[in-house]
C-alpha positions as CSV (number, residue, x, y, z in Angstrom):
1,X,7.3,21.0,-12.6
2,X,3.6,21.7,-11.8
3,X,2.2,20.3,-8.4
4,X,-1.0,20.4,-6.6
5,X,-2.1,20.0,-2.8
6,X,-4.5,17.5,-1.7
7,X,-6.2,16.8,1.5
8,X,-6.6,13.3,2.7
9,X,-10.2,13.7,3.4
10,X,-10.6,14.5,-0.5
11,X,-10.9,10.9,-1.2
12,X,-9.0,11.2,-4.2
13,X,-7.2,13.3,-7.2
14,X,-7.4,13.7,-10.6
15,X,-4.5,15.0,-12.6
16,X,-5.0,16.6,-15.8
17,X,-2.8,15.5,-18.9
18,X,-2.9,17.4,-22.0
19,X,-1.8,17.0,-24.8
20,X,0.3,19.6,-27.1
21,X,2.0,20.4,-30.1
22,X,-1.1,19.0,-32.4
23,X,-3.6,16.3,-32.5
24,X,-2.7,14.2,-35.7
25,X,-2.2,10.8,-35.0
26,X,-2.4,8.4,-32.0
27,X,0.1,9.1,-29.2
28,X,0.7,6.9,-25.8
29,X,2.4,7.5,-22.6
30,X,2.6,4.7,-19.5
31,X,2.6,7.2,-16.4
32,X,3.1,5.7,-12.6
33,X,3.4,7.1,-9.5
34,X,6.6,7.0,-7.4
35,X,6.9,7.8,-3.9
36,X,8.5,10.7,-2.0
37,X,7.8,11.4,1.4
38,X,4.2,9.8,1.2
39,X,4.2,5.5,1.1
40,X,1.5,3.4,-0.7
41,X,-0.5,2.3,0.8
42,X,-0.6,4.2,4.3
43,X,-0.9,7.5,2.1
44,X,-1.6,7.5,-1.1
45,X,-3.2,3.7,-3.9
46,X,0.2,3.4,-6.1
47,X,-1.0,3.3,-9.5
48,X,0.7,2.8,-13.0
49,X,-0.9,2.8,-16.8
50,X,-0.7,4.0,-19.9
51,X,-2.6,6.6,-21.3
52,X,-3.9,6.7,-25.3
53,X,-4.9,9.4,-27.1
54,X,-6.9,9.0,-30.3
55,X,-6.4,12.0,-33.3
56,X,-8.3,14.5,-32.5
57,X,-8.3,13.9,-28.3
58,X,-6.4,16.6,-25.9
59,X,-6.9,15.5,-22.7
60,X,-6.7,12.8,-20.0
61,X,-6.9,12.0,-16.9
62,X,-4.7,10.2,-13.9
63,X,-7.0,9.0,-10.7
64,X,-5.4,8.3,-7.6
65,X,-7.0,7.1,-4.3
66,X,-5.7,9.1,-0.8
67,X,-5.5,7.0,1.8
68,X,-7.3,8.6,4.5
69,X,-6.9,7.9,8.3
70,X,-7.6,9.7,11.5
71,X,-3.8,10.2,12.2
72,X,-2.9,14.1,12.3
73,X,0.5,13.9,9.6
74,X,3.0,16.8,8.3
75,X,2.6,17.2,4.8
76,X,3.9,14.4,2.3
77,X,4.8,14.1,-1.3
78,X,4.8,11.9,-4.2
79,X,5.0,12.4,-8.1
80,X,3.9,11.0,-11.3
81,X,5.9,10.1,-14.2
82,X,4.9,10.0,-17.5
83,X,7.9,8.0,-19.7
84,X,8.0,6.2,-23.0
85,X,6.0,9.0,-24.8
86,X,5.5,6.9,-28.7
87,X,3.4,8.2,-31.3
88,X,2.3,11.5,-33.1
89,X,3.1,13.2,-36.6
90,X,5.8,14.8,-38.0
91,X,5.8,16.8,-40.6
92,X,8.1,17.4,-43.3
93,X,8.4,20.0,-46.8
94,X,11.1,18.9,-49.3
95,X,11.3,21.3,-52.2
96,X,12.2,19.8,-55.5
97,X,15.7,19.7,-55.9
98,X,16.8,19.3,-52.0
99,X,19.0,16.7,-51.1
């Protein structure tokens, strides 16, 4: 699972999404963020939303506000999800005479 580092003064991070495996057809993907060790909104702006790529588009982007305060913390975590992935081309070859 990839992860990043942020520091609260940063303001904010953007997360890359890309998309693979071809660029045919429209794909979607709700994402939202879910907490770990770090609690919205004393850490981090809790954010959910689907993303929609058009054919032909690669990549997106996630923004998420840092809450920052003047309180020396350890370090704290939280994740994104992406879930209900719909959309895409498949592909399929029949030869003549399969079944």
């Amino acid at each position: 699972v990839p992860h990043t580092t942020v520091e609260e003064e940063d303001g904010e991070i953007r997360l890359l999404v890309i998309r693979a495996q071809g660029l045919l057809g429209r794909v979607t993907a709700e994402f939202r963020t879910v907490s770990l060790t770090a609690f919205s909104p004393e850490d981090y702006q809790n954010v959910a939303g689907t993303l929609e790529f058009q054919p032909g588009e690669r990549y997106k982007y996630i923004s998420i506000n840092i809450t920052d305060n003047s309180i020396p913390e350890l370090e704290k975590s939280f994740k994104v999800e992406l879930l209900n992935l719909e959309g895409g081309v498949c592909e399929f070859l029949v030869r003549a005479g399969d079944e």
